[in-house]
N, C-alpha and C positions, 0 to 999 in steps of 0.2 A: 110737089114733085121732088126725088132725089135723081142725083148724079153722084154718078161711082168714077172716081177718079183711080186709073191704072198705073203701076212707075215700071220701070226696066227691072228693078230689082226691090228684096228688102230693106238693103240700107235707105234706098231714097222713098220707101214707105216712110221710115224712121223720120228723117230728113224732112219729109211734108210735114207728115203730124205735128212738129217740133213748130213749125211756122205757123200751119193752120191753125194749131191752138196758142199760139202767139196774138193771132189775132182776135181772140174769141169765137170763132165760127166753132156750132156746132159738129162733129163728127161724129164716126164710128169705123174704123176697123174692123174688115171683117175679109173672110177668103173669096176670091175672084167666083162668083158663081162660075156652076160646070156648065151652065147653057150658055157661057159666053167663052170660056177657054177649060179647057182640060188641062192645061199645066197647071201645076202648084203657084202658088200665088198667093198676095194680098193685093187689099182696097182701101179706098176711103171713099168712105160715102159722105154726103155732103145732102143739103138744101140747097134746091134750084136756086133759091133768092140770094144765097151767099156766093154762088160761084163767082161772079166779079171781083169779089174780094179776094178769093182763093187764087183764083187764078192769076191776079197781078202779083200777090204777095208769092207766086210759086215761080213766075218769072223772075220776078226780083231778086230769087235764090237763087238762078237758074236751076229752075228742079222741073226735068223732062216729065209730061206726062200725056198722058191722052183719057177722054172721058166721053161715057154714054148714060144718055138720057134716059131717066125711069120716069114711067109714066104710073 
């Protein structure tokens, strides 16, 4: 399964990536699907099994985010 992690803006796109691939986790970048929002935007998508990692390592930075669940 993937999760697509959401941030308030581009720069704290910038700002995860920099950590998440700090940590080794795979990623990808890619723009907010339109069935989940109509504004312009970016993502990170992610592996369900890494989000532990991501997520601590995202608090650690304080870097606000929010995420949903692909099946």
């Amino acid at each position: 399964m993937k999760i697509l992690l959401f941030f308030q803006n581009t720069h704290a796109v910038i700002k995860a990536e920099k950590a998440i691939n700090s940590k080794g986790i795979e990623y990808q970048i890619m723009p907010v699907p339109t069935n989940i929002s109509a504004e312009c935007g970016m993502c990170i998508e992610i592996n369900s099994a890494d989000y532990p990692i991501a997520q601590e390592c995202l608090e650690q930075e304080a870097i606000t985010f929010q995420q949903i669940l692909l099946k």
